[in-house]
Backbone as ProteinMPNN parsed JSONL, in Angstrom:
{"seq_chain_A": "XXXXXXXXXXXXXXXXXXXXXXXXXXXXXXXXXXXXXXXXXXXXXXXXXXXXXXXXXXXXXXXXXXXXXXXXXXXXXXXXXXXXXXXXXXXXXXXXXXXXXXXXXXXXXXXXXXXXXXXXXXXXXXXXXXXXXXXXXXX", "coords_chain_A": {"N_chain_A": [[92.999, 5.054, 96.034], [94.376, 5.487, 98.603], [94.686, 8.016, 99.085], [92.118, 9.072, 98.991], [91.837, 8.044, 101.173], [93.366, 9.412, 102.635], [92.615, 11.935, 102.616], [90.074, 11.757, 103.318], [90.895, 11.733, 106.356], [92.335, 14.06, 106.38], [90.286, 15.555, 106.427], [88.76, 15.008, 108.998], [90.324, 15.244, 110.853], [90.682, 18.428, 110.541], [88.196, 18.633, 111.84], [87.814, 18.22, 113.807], [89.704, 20.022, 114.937], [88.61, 22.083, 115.037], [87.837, 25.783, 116.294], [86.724, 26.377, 119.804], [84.347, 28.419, 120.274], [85.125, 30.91, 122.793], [83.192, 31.925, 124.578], [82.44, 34.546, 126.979], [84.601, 36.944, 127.875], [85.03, 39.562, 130.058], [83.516, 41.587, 132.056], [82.208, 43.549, 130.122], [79.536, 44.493, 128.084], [75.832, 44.131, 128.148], [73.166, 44.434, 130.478], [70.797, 43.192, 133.064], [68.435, 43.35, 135.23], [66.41, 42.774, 137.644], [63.835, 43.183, 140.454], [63.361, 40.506, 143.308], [60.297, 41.465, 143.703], [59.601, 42.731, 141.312], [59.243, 45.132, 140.883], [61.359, 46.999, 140.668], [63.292, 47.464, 137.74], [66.068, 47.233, 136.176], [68.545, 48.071, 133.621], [71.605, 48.76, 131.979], [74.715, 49.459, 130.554], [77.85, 48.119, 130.34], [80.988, 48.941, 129.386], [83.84, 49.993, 126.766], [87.147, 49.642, 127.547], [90.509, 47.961, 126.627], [92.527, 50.667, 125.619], [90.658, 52.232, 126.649], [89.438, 53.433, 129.56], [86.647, 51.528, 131.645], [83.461, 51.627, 131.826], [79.91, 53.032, 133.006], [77.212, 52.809, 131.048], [74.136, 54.05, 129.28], [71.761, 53.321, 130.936], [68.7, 52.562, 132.384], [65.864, 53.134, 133.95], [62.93, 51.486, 135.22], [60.065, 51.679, 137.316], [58.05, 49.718, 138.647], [56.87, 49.332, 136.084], [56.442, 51.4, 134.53], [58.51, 53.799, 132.275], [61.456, 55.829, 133.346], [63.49, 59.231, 133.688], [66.744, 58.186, 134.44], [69.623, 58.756, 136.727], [72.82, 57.698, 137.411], [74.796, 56.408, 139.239], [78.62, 55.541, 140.099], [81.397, 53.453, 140.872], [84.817, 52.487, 140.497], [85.093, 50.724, 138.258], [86.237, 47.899, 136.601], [87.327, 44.975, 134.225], [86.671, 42.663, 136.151], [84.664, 43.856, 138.061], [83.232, 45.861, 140.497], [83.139, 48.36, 142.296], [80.758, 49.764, 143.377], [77.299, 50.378, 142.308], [74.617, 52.759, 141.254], [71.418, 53.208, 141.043], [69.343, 55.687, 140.395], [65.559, 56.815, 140.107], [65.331, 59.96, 138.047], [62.761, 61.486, 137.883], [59.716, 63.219, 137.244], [57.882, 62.281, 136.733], [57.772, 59.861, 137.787], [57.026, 60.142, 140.678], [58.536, 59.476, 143.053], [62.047, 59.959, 144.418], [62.906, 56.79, 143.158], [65.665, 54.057, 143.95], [68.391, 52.292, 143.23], [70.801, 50.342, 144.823], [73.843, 48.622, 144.681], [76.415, 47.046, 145.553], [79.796, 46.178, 145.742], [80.761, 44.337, 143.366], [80.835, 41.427, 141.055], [82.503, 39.377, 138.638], [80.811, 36.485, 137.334], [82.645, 33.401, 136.777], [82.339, 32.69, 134.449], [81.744, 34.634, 132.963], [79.057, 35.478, 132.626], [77.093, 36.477, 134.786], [76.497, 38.935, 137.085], [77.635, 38.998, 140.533], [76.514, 39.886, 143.562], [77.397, 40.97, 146.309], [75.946, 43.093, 148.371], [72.857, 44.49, 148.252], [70.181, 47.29, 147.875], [67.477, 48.381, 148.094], [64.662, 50.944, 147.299], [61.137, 51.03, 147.72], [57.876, 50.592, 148.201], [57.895, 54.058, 148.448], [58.881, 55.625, 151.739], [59.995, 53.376, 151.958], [62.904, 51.291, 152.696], [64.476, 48.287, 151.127], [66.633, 45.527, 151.817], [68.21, 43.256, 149.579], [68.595, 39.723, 149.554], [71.351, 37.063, 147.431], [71.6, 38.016, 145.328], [71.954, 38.575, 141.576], [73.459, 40.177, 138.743], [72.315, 39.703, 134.995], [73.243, 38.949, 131.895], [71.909, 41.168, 128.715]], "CA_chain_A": [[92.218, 4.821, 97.225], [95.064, 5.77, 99.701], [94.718, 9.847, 98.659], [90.93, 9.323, 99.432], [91.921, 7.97, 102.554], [94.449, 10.723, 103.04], [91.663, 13.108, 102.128], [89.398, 11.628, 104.543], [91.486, 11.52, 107.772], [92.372, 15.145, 107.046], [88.83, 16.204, 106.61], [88.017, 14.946, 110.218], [91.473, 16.054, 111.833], [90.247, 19.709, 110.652], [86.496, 18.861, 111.812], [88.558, 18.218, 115.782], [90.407, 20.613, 115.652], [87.311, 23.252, 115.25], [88.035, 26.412, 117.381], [85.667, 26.222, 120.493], [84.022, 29.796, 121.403], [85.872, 30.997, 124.027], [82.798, 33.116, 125.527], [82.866, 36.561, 127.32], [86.149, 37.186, 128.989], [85.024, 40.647, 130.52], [81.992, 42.55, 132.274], [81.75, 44.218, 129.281], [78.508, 43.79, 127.812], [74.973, 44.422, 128.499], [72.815, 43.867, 131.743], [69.6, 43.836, 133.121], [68.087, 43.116, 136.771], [64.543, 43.137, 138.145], [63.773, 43.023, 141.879], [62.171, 39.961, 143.273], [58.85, 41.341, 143.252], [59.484, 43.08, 139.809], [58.636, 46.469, 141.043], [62.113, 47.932, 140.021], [63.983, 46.683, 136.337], [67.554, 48.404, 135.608], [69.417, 47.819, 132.517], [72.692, 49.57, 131.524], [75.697, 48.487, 129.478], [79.507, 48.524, 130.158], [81.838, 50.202, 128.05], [85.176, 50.638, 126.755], [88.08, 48.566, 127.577], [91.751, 48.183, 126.029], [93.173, 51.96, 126.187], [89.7, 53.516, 127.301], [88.825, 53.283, 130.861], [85.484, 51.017, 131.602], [81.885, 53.09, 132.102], [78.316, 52.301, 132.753], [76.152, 54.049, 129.769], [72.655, 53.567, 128.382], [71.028, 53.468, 132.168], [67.618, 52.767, 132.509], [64.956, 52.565, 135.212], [61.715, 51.307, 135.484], [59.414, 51.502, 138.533], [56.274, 49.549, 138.823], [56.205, 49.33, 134.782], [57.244, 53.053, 134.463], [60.016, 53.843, 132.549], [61.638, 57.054, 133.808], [64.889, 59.283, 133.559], [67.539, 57.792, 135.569], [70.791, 59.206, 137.171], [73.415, 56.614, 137.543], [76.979, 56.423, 140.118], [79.389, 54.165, 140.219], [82.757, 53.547, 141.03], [86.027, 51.5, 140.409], [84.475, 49.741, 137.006], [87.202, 46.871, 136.077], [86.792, 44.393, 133.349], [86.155, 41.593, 136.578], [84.52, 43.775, 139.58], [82.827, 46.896, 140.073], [82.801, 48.543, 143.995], [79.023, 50.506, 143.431], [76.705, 50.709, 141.388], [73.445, 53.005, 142.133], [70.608, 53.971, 139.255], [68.642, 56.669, 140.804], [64.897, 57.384, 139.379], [65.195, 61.199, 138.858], [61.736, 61.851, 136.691], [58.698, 63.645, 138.585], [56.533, 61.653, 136.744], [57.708, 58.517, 138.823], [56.677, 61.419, 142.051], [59.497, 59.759, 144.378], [63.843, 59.39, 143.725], [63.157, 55.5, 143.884], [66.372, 53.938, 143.423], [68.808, 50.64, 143.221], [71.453, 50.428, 144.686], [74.876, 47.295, 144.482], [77.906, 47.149, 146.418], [81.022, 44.827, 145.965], [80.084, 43.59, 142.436], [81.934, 40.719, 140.731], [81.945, 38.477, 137.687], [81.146, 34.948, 137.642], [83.857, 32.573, 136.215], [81.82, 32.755, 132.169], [80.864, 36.154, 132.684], [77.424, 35.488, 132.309], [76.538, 36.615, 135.767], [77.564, 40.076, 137.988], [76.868, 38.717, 141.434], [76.697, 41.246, 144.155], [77.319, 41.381, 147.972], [74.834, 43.374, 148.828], [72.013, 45.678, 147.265], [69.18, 47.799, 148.735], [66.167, 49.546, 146.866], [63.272, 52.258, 147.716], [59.957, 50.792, 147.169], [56.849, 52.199, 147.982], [58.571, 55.222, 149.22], [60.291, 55.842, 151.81], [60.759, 52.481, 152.859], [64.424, 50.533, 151.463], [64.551, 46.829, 151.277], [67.458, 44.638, 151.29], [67.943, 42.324, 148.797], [70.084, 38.814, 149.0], [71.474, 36.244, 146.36], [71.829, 38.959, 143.689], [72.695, 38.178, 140.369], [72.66, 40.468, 137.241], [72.112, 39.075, 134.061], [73.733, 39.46, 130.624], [70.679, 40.851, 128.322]], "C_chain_A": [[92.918, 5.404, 98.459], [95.055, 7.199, 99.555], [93.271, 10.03, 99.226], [90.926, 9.405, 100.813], [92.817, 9.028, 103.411], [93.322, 11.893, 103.949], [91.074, 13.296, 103.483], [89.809, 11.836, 106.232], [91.341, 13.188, 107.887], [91.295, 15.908, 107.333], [88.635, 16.271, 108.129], [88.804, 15.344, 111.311], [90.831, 17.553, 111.816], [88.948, 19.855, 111.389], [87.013, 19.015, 113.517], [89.112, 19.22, 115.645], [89.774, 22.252, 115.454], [87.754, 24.12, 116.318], [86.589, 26.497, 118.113], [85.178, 28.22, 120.619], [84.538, 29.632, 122.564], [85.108, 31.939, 124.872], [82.598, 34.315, 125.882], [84.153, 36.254, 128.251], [85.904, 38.465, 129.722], [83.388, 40.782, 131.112], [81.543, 43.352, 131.3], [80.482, 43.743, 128.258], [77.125, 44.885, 128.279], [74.225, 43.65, 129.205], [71.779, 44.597, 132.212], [69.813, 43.156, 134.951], [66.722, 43.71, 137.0], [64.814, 42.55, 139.818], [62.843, 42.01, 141.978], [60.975, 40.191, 142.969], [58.71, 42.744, 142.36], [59.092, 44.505, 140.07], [59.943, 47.272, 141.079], [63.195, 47.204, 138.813], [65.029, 48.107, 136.297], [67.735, 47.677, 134.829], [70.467, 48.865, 132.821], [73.834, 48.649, 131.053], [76.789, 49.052, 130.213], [80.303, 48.373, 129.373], [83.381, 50.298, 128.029], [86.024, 49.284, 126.722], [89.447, 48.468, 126.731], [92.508, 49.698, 126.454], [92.261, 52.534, 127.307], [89.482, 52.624, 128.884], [87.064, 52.74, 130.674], [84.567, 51.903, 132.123], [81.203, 52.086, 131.995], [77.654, 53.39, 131.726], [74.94, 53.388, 129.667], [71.807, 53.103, 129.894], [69.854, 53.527, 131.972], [67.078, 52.334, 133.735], [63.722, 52.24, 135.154], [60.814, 50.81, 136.802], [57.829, 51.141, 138.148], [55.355, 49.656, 136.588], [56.537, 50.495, 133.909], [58.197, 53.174, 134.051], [60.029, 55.659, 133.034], [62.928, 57.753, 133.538], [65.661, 58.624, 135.006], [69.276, 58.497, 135.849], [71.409, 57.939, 137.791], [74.902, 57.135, 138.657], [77.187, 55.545, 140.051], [80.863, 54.16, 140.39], [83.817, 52.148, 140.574], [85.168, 50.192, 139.001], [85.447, 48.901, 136.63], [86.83, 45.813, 134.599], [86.235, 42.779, 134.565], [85.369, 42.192, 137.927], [83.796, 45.22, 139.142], [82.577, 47.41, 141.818], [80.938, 48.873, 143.778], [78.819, 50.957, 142.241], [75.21, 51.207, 141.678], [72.61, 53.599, 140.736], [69.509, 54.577, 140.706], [67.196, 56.99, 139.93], [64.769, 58.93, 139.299], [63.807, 61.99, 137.667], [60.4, 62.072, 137.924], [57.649, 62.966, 137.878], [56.351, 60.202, 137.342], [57.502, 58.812, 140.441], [57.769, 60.566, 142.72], [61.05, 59.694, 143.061], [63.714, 58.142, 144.211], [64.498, 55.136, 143.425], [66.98, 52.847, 143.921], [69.764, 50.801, 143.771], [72.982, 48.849, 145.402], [75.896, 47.566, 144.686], [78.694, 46.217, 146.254], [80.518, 43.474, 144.601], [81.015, 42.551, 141.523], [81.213, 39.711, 139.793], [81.824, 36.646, 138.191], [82.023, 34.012, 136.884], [83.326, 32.723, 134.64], [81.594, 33.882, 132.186], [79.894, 36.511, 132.264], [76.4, 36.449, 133.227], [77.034, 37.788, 136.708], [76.898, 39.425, 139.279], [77.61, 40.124, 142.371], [76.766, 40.733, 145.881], [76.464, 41.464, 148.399], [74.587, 44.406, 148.141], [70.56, 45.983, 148.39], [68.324, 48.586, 147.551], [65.08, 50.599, 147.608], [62.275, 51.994, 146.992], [59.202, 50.356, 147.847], [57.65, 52.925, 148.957], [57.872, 55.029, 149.969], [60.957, 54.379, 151.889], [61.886, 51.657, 151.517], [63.669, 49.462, 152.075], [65.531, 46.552, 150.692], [66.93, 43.437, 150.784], [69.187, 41.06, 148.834], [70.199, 37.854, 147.73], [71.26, 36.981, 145.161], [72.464, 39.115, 142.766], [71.691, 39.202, 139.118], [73.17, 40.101, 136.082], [72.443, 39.411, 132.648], [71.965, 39.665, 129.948], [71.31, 39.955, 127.068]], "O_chain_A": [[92.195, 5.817, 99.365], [95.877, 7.572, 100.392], [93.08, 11.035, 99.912], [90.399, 10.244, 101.544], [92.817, 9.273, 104.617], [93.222, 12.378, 105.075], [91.215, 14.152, 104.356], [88.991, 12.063, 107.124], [90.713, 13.767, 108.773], [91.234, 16.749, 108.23], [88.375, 17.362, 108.637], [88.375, 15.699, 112.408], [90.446, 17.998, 112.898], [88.519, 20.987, 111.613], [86.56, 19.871, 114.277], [89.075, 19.689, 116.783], [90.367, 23.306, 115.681], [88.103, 23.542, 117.347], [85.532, 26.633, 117.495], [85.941, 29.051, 121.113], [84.519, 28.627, 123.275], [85.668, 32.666, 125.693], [82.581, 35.199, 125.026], [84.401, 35.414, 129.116], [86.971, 38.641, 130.31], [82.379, 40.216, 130.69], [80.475, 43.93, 131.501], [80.541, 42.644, 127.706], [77.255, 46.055, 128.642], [74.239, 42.434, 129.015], [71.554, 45.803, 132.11], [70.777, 42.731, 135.589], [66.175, 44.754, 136.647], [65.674, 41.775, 140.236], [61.802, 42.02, 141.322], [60.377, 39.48, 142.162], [57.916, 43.647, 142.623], [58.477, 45.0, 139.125], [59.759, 48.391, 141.558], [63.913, 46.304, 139.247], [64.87, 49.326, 136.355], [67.273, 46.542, 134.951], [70.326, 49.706, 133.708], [73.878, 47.422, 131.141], [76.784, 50.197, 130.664], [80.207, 47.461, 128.552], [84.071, 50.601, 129.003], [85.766, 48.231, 126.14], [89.292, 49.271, 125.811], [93.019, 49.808, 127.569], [92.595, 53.058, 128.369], [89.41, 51.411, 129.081], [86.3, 53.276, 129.872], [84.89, 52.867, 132.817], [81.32, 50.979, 131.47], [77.704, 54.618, 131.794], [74.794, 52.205, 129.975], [71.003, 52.221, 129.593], [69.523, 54.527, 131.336], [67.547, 51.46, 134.463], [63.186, 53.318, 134.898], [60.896, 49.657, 137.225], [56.892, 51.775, 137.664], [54.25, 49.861, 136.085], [56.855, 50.431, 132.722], [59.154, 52.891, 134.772], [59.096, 56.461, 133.072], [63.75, 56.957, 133.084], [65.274, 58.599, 136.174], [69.989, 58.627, 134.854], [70.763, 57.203, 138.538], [75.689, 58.081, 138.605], [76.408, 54.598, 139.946], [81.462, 55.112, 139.891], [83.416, 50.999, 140.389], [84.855, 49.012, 139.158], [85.794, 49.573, 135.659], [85.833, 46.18, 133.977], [85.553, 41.893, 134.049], [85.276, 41.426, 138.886], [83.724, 45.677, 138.001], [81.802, 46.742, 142.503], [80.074, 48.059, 144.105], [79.5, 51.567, 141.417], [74.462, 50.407, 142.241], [73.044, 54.207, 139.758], [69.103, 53.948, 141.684], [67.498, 57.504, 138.853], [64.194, 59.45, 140.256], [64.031, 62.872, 136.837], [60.161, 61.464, 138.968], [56.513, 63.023, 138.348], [55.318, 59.537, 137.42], [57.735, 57.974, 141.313], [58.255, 61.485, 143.379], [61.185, 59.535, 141.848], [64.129, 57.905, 145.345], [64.815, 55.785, 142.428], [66.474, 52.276, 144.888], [70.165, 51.861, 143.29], [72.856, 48.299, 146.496], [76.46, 48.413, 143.992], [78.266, 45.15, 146.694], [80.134, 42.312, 144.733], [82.118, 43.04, 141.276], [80.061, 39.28, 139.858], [82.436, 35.927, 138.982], [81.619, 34.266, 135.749], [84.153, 32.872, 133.74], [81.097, 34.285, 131.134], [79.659, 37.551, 131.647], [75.374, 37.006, 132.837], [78.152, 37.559, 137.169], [75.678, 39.264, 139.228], [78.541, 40.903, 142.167], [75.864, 40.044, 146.357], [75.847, 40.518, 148.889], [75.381, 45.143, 147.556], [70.086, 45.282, 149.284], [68.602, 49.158, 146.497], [65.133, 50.673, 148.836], [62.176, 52.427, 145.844], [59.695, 49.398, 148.442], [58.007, 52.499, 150.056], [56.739, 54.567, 149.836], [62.174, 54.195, 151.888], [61.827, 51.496, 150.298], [62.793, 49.43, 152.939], [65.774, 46.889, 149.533], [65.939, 42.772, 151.086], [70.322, 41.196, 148.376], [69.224, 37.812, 146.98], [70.776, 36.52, 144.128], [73.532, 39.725, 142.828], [70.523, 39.245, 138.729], [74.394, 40.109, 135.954], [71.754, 40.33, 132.205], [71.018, 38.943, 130.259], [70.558, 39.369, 126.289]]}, "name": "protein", "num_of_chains": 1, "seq": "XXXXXXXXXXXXXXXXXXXXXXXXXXXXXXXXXXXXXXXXXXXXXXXXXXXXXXXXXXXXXXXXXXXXXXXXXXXXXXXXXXXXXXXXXXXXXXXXXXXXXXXXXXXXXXXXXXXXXXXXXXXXXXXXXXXXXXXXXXX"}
């Protein structure tokens, strides 16, 4: 009976001492964003990490439902921050260069969340609009 009870204790010591997920630790990942009134959606992924230097890849744009080609910049990519980030529509079948663009970008403590400073967009050409409380979103 005392081996059962052995048994048993260790069963439930191993069942505590379960490793927890520990999360995302990085910006690395994939990420979307839509404009309040949904009339511009970016995605793109970040990349790399350990030896390689971090990148944005796989860039998309969609205007008004539209997807389109997009031209992307960006600078200073980290695994917790990112200075700019701009997705450009450059496709003549979306007729203008509408485009996104995020300044002073930073993770949130789970890395669920890139929140941003400040961001500005082009929609209905010419006119920009700033945007506040901007958060983009793991997909």
């Amino acid at each position: 009976m005392r081996f059962f009870g052995f048994l048993l204790t260790l069963f439930i010591f191993l069942i505590g001492c379960k490793e927890e997920e520990t999360g995302f630790t990085s910006l690395i990942g994939e990420w979307k964003y839509t404009t309040p009134d949904e009339k511009i959606e970016i995605t793109f992924d970040i990349v790399g990490g350990g030896t390689e230097l971090l990148t944005i890849k796989n860039h998309t744009i969609k205007i008004d439902g539209s997807e389109g080609n997009a031209n992307i910049q960006f600078s200073n990519v980290t695994e917790t921050s990112i200075d700019l980030i701009r997705i450009n529509a450059n496709d003549a079948g979306l007729i203008y260069p509408y485009n996104i663009a995020f300044n002073n970008l930073s993770a949130s403590p789970d890395f669920t969340i890139i929140e941003v400073e400040s961001a500005s967009y082009t929609y209905p050409w010419p006119n920009t609009i700033t945007l506040d409380d901007i958060q983009i979103v793991r997909r």
